[in-house]
C-alpha positions as CSV (number, residue, x, y, z in Angstrom):
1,X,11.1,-4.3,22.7
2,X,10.5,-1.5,25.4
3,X,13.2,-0.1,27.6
4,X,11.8,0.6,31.2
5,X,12.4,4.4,30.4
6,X,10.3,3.7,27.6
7,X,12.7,3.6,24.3
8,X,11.2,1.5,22.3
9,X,13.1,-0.3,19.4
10,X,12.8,-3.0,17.0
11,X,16.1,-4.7,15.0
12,X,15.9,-4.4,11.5
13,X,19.3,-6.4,10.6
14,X,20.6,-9.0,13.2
15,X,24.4,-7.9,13.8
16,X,27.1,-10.2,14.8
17,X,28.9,-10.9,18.3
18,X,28.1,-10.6,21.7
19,X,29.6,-7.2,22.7
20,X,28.3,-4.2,23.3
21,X,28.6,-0.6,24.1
22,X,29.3,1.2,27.5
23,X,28.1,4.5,28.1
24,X,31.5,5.8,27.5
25,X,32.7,3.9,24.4
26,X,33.1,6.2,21.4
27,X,31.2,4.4,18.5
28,X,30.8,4.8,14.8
29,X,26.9,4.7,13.1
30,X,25.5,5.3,10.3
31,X,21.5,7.4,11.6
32,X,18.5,9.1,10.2
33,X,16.5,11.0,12.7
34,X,12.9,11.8,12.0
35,X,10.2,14.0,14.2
36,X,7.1,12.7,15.1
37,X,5.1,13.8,12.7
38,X,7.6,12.2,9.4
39,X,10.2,14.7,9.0
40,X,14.0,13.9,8.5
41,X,16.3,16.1,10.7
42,X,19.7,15.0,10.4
43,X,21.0,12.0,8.8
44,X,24.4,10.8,8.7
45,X,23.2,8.4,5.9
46,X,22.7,11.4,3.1
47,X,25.9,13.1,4.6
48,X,27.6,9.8,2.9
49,X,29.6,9.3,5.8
50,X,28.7,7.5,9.7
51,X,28.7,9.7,12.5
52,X,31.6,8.9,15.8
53,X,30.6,10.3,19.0
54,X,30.6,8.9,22.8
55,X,28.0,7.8,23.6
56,X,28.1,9.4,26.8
57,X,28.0,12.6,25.1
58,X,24.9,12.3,23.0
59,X,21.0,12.7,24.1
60,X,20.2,9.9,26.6
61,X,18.3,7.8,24.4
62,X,20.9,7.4,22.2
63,X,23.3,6.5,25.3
64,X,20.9,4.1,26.4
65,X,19.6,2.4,23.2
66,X,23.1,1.7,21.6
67,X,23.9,0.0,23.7
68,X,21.9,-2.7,23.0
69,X,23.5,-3.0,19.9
70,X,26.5,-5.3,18.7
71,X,28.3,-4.4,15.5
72,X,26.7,-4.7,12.2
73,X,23.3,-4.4,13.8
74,X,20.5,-2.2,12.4
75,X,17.8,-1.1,14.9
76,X,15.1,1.6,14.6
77,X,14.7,3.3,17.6
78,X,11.3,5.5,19.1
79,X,12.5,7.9,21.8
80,X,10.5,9.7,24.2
81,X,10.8,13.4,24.6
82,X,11.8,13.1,27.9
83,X,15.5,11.0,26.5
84,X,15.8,13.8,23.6
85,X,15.2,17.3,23.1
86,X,11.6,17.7,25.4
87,X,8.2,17.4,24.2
88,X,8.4,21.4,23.3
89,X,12.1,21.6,21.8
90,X,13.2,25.2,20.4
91,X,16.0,26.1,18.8
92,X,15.7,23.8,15.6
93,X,15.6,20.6,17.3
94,X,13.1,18.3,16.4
95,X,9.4,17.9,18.4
């Protein structure tokens, strides 16, 4: 599944209802970020404890892709640089 700004993402574990995010809930996830070329950047997951944020406070991608999520679901997501940190990021944040 592509997005038409280009987030591409494929469910890894089918959740359960029918409701979803808005741009300004405040939800709770469990994440691993990697960089394009296979390195981990942040990851709520070895933290041992899911991340809450709004999601109209996060990198657009993120916005935009939970939200096609319900609860329980598990979904691997590709983000352009353009919904994240840039194609050149500085400042410790992942290419």
């Amino acid at each position: 599944e592509v997005t038409a700004s280009g987030i591409a993402s494929k469910v890894l574990k089918v959740g359960v209802g029918k409701e979803k995010p808005q741009s300004s809930s405040t939800v709770t996830v469990d994440y691993s970020g990697w960089t394009t070329d296979g390195r981990l950047f942040d990851s709520s997951v070895l933290r041992g404890r899911p991340a809450t944020f709004r999601l109209d406070q996060v990198i657009q991608g993120w916005t935009e892709g939970v939200q096609l999520m319900v609860v329980g679901e598990k979904r691997r997501f590709w983000i352009p640089g353009t919904l994240a940190y840039g194609d050149n990021p500085s400042g410790g944040k992942p290419a």
